[in-house]
Short mmCIF file of the C-alpha atoms (twelve columns), coordinates in Angstrom:
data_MODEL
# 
_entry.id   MODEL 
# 
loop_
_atom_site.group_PDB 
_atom_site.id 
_atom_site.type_symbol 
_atom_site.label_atom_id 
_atom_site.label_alt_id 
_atom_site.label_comp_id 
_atom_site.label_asym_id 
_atom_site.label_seq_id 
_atom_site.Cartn_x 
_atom_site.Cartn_y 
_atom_site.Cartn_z 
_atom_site.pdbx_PDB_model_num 
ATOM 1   C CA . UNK A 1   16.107 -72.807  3.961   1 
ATOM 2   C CA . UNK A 2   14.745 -72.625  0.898   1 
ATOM 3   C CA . UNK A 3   13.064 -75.559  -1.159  1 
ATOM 4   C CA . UNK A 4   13.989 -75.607  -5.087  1 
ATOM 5   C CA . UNK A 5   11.390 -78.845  -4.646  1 
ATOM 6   C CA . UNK A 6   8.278  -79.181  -6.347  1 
ATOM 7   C CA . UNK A 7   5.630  -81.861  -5.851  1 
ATOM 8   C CA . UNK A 8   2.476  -82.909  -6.985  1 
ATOM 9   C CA . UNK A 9   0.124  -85.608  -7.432  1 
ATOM 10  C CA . UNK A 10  -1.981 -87.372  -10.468 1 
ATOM 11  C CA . UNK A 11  -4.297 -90.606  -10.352 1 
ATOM 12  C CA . UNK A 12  -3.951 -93.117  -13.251 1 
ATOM 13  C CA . UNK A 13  -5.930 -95.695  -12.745 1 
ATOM 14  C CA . UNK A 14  -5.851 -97.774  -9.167  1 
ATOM 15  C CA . UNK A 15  -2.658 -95.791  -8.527  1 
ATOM 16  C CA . UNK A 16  -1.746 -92.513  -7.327  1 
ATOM 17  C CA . UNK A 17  1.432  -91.087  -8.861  1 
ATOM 18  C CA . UNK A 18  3.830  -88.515  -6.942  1 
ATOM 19  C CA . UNK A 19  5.693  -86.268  -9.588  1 
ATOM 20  C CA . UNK A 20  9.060  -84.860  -7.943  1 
ATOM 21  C CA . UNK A 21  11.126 -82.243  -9.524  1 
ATOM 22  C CA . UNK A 22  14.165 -80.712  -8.211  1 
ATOM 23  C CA . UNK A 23  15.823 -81.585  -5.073  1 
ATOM 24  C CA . UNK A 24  14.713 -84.225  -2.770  1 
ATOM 25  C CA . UNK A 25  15.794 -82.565  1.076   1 
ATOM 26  C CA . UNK A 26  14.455 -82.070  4.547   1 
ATOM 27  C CA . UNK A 27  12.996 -78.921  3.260   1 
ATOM 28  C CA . UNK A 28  10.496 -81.202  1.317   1 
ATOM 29  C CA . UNK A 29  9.538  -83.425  4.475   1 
ATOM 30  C CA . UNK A 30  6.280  -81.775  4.796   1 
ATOM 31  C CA . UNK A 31  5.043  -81.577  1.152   1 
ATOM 32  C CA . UNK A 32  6.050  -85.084  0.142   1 
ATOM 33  C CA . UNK A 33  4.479  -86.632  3.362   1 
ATOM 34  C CA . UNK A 34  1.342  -85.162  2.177   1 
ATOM 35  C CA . UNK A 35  1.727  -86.047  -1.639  1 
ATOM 36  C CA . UNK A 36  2.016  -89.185  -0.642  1 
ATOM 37  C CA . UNK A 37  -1.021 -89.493  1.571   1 
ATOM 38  C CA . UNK A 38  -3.325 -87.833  -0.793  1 
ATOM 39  C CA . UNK A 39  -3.862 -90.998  -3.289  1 
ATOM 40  C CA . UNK A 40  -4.272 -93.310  -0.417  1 
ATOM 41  C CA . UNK A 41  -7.469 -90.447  0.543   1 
ATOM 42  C CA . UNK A 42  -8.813 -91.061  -3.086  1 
ATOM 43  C CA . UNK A 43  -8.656 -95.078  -2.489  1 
ATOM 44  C CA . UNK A 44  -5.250 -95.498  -4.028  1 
ATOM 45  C CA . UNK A 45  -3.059 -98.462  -2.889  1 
ATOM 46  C CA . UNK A 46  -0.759 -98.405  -5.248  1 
ATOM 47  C CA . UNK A 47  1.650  -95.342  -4.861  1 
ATOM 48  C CA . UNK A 48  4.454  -94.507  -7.540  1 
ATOM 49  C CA . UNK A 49  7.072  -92.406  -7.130  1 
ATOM 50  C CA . UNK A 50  8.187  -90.483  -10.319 1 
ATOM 51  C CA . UNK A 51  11.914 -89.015  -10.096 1 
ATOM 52  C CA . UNK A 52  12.720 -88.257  -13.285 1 
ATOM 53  C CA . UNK A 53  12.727 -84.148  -12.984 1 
ATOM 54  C CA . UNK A 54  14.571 -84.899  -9.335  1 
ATOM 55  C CA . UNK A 55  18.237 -83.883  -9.620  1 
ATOM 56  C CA . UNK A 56  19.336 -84.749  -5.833  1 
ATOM 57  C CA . UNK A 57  18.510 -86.901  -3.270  1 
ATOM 58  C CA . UNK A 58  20.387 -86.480  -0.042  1 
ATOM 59  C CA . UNK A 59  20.621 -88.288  3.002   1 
ATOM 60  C CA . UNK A 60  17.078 -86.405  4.298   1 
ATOM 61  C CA . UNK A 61  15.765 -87.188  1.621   1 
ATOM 62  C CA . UNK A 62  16.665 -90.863  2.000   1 
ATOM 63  C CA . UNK A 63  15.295 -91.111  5.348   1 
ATOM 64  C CA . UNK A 64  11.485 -89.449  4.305   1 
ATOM 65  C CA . UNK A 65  11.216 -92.099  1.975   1 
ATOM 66  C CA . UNK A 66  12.400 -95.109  4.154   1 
ATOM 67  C CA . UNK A 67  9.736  -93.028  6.809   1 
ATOM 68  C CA . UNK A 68  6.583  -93.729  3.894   1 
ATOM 69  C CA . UNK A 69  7.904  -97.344  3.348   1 
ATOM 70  C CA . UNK A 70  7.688  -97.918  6.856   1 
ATOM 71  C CA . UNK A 71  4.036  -95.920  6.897   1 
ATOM 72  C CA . UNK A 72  3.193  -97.444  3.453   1 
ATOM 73  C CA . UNK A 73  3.823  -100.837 5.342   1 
ATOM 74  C CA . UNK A 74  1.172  -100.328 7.932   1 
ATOM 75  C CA . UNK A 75  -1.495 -99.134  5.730   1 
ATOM 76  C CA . UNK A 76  -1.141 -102.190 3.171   1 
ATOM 77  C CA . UNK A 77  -0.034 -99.299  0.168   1 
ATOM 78  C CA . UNK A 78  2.386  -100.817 -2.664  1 
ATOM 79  C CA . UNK A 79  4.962  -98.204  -3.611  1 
ATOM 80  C CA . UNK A 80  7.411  -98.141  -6.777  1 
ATOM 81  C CA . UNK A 81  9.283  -95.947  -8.284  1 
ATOM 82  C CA . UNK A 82  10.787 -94.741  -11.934 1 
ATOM 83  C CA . UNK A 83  13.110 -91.890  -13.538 1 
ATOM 84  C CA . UNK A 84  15.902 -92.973  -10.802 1 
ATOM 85  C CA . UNK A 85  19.213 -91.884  -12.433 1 
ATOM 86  C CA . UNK A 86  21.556 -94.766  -12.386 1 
ATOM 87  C CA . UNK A 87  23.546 -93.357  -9.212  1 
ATOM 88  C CA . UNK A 88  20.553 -93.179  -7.280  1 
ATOM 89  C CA . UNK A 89  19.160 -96.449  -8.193  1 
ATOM 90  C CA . UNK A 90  22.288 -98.042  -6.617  1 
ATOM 91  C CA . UNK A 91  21.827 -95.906  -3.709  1 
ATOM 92  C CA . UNK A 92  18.216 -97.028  -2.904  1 
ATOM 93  C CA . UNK A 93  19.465 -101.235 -3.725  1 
ATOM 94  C CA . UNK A 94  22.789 -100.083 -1.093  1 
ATOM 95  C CA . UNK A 95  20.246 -98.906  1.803   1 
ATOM 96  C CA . UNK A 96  17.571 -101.594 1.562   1 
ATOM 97  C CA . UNK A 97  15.157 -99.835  -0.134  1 
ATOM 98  C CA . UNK A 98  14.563 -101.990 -2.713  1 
ATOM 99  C CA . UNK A 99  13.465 -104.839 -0.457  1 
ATOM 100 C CA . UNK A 100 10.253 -102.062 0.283   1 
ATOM 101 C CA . UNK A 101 9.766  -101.241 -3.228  1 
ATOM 102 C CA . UNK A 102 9.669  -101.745 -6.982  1 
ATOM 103 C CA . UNK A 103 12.577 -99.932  -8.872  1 
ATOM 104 C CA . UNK A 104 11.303 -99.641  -12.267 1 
ATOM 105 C CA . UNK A 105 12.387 -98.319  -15.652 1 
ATOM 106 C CA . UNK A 106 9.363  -96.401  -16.924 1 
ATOM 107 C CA . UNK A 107 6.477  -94.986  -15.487 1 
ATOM 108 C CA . UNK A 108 4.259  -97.846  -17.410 1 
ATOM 109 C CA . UNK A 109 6.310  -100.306 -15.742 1 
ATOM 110 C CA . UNK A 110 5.677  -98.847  -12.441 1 
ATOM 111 C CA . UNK A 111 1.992  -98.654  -12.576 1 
ATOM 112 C CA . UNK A 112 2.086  -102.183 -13.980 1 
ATOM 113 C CA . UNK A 113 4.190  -103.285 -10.693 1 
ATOM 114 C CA . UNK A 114 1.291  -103.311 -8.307  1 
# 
């Protein structure tokens, strides 16, 4: 299968931000996993999640994020997220996710969240 995702990954600040465009599927596993690790490598804690270029999110998708909560957990890493489209963001409360991290409206709010 082929991915229509693309990822990639910018410091600002104490926080390492993960830039997803496109859709969010078990084809991405892989590349995610290790945009996600790569700001924890540079001394980042704080990990955000940026979703406003990402037009789907299926259940795959679901479950490699609740897999970095879970790792994010055991390493002591903060994670939030932004650019959720209203449909989504009810998805993530639904699941639990939002018990794991900070759903937030703008990117500045989400680097302000750790």
């Amino acid at each position: 299968m082929t991915s229509t995702t693309k990822i990639s990954t910018r410091k600002e600040g104490a926080s390492g931000i993960v830039d997803v465009a496109g859709d969010l599927t078990s084809a991405a596993e892989e590349r995610l996993t290790q945009a996600f690790r790569e700001p924890s490598l540079a001394g980042c804690k704080h990990i955000v999640f940026n979703f406003t270029q990402c037009a789907y999110i299926n259940s795959s998708g679901i479950s490699i994020i609740i897999s970095l909560l879970g790792e994010s957990r055991n390493t002591g890493r903060v994670v939030s997220v932004y650019g959720l489209t209203p449909h989504f963001s009810k998805i993530f409360n639904m699941v639990g996710l939002t018990q794991y991290l900070s759903v937030c409206a703008s990117e500045e709010e989400a680097l302000r969240a750790a």
